[in-house]
C-alpha positions in Angstrom: 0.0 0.0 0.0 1.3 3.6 -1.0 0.6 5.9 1.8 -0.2 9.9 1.1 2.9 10.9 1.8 5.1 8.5 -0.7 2.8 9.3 -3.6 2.7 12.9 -2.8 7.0 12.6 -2.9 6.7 10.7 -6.2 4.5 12.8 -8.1 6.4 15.8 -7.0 10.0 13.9 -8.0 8.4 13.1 -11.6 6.8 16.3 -12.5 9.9 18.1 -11.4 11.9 16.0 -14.0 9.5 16.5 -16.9 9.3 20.1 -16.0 13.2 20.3 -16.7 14.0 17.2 -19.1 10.6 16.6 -20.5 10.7 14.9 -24.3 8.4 16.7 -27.1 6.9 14.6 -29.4 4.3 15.9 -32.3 0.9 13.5 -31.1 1.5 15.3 -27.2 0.6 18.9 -28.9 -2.5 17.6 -29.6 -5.9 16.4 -28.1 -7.4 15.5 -31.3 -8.9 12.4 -30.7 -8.2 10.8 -33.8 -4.8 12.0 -34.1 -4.2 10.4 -30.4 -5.4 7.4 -31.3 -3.5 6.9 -34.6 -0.1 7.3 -32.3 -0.8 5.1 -29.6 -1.9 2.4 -32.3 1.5 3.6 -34.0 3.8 3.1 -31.1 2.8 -0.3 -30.3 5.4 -1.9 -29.8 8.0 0.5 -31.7 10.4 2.9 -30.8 9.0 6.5 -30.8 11.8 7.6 -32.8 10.8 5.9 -35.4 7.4 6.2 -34.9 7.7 10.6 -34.9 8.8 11.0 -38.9 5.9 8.3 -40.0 3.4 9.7 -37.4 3.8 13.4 -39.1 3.3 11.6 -42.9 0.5 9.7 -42.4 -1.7 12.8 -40.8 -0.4 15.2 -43.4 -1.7 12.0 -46.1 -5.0 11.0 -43.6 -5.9 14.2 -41.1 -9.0 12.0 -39.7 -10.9 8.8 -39.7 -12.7 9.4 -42.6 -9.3 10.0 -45.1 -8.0 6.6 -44.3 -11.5 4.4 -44.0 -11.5 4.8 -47.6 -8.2 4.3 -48.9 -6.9 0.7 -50.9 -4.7 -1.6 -49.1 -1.8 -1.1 -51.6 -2.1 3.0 -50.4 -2.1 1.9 -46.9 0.6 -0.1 -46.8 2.9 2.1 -48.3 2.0 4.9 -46.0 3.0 2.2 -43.2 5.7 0.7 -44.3 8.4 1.1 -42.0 6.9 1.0 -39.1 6.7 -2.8 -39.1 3.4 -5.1 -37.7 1.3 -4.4 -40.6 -1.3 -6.1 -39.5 -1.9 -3.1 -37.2 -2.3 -0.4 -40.8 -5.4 -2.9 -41.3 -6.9 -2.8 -37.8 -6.0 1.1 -37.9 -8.1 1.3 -40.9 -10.9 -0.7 -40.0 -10.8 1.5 -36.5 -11.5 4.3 -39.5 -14.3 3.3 -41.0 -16.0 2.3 -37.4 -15.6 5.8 -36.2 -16.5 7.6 -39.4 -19.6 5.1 -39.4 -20.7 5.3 -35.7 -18.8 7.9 -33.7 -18.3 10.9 -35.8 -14.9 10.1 -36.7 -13.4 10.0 -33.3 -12.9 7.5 -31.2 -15.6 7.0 -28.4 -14.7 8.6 -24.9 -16.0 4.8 -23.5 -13.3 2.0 -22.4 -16.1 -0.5 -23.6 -16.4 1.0 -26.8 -13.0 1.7 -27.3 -12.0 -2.3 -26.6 -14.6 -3.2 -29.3 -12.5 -1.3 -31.8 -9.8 -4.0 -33.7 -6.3 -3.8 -32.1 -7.3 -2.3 -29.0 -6.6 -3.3 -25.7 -6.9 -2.1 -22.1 -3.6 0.1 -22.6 -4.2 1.6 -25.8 -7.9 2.1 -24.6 -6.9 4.0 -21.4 -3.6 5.7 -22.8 -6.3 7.4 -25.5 -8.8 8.3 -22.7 -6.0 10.5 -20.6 -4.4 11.9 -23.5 -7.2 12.6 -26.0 -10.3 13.3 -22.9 -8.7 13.7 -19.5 -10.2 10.7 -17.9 -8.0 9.3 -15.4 -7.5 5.4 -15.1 -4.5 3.3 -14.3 -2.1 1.8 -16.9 1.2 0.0 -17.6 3.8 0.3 -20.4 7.3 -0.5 -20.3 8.6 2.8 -18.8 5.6 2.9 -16.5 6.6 0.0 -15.2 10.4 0.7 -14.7 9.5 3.9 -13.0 7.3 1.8 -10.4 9.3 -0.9 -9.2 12.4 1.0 -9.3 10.5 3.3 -6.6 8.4 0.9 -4.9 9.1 -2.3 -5.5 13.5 -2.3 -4.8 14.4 -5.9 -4.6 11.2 -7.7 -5.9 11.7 -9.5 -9.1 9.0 -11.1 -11.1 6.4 -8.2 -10.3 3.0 -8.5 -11.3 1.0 -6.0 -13.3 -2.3 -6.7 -10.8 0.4 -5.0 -7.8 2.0 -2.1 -10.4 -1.6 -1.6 -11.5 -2.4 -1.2 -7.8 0.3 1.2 -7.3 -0.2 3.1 -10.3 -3.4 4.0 -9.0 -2.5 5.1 -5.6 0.1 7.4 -7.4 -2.3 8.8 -10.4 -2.8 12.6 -10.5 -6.5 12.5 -11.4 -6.4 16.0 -11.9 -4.9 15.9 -15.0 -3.4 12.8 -15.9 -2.5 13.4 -19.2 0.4 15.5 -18.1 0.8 12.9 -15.5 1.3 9.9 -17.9 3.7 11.9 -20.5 5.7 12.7 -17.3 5.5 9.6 -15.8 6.6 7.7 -19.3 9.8 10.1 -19.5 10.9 9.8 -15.8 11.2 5.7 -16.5 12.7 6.5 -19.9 15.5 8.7 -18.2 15.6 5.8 -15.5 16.6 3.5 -17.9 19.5 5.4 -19.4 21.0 5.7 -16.0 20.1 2.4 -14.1 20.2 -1.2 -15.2 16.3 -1.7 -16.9 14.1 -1.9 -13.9 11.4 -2.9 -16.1 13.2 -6.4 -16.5 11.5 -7.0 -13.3 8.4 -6.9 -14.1 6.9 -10.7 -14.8 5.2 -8.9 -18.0 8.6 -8.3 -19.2 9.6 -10.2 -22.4 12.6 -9.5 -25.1 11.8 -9.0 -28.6 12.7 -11.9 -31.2 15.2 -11.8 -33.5 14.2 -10.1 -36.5 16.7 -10.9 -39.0 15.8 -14.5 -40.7 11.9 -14.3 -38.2 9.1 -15.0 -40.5 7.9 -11.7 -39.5 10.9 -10.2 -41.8 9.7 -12.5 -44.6 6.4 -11.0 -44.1 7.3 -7.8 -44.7 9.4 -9.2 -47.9 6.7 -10.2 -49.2 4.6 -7.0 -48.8 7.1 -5.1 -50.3 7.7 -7.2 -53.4 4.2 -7.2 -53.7 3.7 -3.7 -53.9 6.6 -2.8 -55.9 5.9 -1.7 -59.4 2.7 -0.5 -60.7 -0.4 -2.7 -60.8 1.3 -5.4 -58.4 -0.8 -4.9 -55.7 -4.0 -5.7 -57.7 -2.5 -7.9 -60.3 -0.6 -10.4 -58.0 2.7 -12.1 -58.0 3.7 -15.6 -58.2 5.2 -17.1 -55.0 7.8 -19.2 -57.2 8.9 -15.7 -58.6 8.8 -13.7 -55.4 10.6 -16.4 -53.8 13.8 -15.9 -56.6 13.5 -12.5 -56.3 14.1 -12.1 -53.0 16.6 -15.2 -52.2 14.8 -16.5 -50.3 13.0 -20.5 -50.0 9.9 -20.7 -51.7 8.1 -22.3 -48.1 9.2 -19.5 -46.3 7.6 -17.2 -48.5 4.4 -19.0 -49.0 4.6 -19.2 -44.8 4.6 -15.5 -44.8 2.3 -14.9 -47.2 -0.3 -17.6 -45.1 0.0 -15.3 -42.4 0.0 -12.1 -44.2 -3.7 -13.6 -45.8 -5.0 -15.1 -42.3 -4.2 -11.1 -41.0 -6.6 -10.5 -43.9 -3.9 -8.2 -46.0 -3.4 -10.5 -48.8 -5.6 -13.0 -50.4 -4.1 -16.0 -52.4 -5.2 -18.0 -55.7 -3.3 -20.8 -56.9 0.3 -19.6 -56.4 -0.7 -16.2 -57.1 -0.6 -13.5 -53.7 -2.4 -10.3 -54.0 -3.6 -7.6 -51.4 -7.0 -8.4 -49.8 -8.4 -5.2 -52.0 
C-alpha cells in the first residue's frame, strides 16, 4: 500500500523531471482524438523515434478517420511501411471506417467502446482516454513499469502487473493525468538510461525476437515485393517468382504470405498473392 505521503514525494520527483528534461513529441501537442489514437496504435510496440517521422506523414496523407476508411490496401501499406506489424495499418483502418460510421470520426470517450474497436486493448484504450479526454485510469507500459518498481518495489523481481496496477493508481494525479502519464513515461525512460532496466523486473517483461531470418521479416518481404511496381498490388505475384527475387525458400515465403492472408492483407489464388483489396 502507498501511503499519502510516498505518492505525494513521487509525483512531485516526476513532475519536477518533466518540468526540466521533458521529451516533445508531435501526437503530445495535440488532443485531437483521432490524431491520439493513430499514435498510440503507432507506437505499439516501436520505438518513438521511429514512430515521430511516420506519425507526421500519415496525418499530413490522412488528417482523420474518414481520409484513411477509404483508402486501398496497396495505399495503406505504403504509407505504413516502416513501421513494421502491418497487420496493425489494417486494424487502424478498420478502426477508421467504425468511427466515421458510428462515432463521428473519433474515437468513443467509453473503455467498452474503445476495446470493441480492432487492435485495441486495455492500454491503448486508457492511454487514449488521458491523453485525448482527461479521464483518469491506471495503466502500464514499459517505462511505467520501470518507473514503479524502481521506486516501490526495490528488490522484488517477477512483479505482477495486478500490484503495479495497484500502485499506479495510488500514485495517479487525477487532476490531470495526461500531463501525468507523459511525465511519468519520460521519468522511467530517463531511469533506464541511468540504471540497469528496472522494467526487467516486471513478470510482463519479455525481449523481442530476433528479426533478421523471423518469419515476420519475410512478411514484410513479401509485402514489399508485392507492392513494388505498378499494378502489383491488384494484379498479384507468383510465389515461385517472389521467392527468386528475393533469395529466399519458396516455403518460407508462402509461410509468410499464409500469415499475411490469415491477418486479412493479402488473399491467395493458386500460387498467385495479391492484397486483400
Amino acid at each position: 500500500m502507498v501511503s499519502r505521503e510516498d505518492a505525494f514525494a513521487f509525483r512531485a520527483a516526476v513532475l519536477d523531471l518533466y518540468e526540466r528534461e521533458g521529451r516533445d513529441f508531435p501526437w503530445r501537442r495535440t488532443a485531437d482524438p483521432w490524431a491520439v489514437f493513430v499514435s498510440e496504435i503507432m507506437l505499439q510496440q516501436t520505438q518513438t523515434a521511429r514512430v515521430e517521422p511516420k506519425y507526421l506523414a500519415w496525418m499530413e496523407r490522412f488528417p482523420d478517420a474518414e481520409a484513411l476508411a477509404c483508402v486501398d490496401l496497396a495505399t495503406l501499406y505504403d504509407a505504413w511501411r516502416g513501421l513494421g506489424y502491418n497487420s496493425r495499418a489494417l486494424r487502424l483502418r478498420e478502426s477508421a471506417r467504425i468511427c466515421a460510421e458510428l462515432y463521428g470520426g473519433i474515437p468513443p470517450r467509453d473503455e467498452r467502446l474503445l476495446l470493441e474497436l480492432p487492435g485495441v486493448g486495455r492500454y491503448t484504450a486508457r492511454a487514449v482516454l488521458a491523453f485525448a479526454y482527461g479521464v483518469p485510469s491506471p495503466f502500464l507500459e514499459t517505462n511505467i513499469r520501470a518507473a514503479l518498481i524502481f521506486h516501490f518495489f526495490r528488490g522484488a523481481d517477477k512483479v505482477p502487473d495486478r500490484d503495479l496496477e495497484t500502485v499506479a493508481a495510488a500514485v495517479l494525479d487525477r487532476d490531470d493525468p495526461r500531463t501525468w502519464y507523459y511525465a511519468l513515461m519520460d521519468y522511467g525512460a530517463w531511469l533506464k538510461r541511468r540504471e540497469p532496466n528496472p522494467s526487467r523486473r516486471a513478470s510482463a517483461y519479455s525481449t523481442q525476437k530476433r528479426f533478421e531470418g523471423s518469419l515476420r521479416q519475410a512478411r514484410g518481404a513479401v509485402l514489399r515485393a508485392l507492392s513494388a511496381g505498378a499494378g502489383y498490388g491488384t494484379r498479384g505475384r507468383g510465389l515461385a517468382d517472389m521467392a527468386a527475387e528475393l533469395g529466399m525458400e519458396y516455403g518460407r515465403v508462402k509461410d509468410a504470405a499464409e500469415g499475411l492472408r490469415r491477418d486479412g492483407l493479402v488473399r491467395i489464388e493458386g500460387d498467385t498473392v495479391r492484397f486483400s483489396d
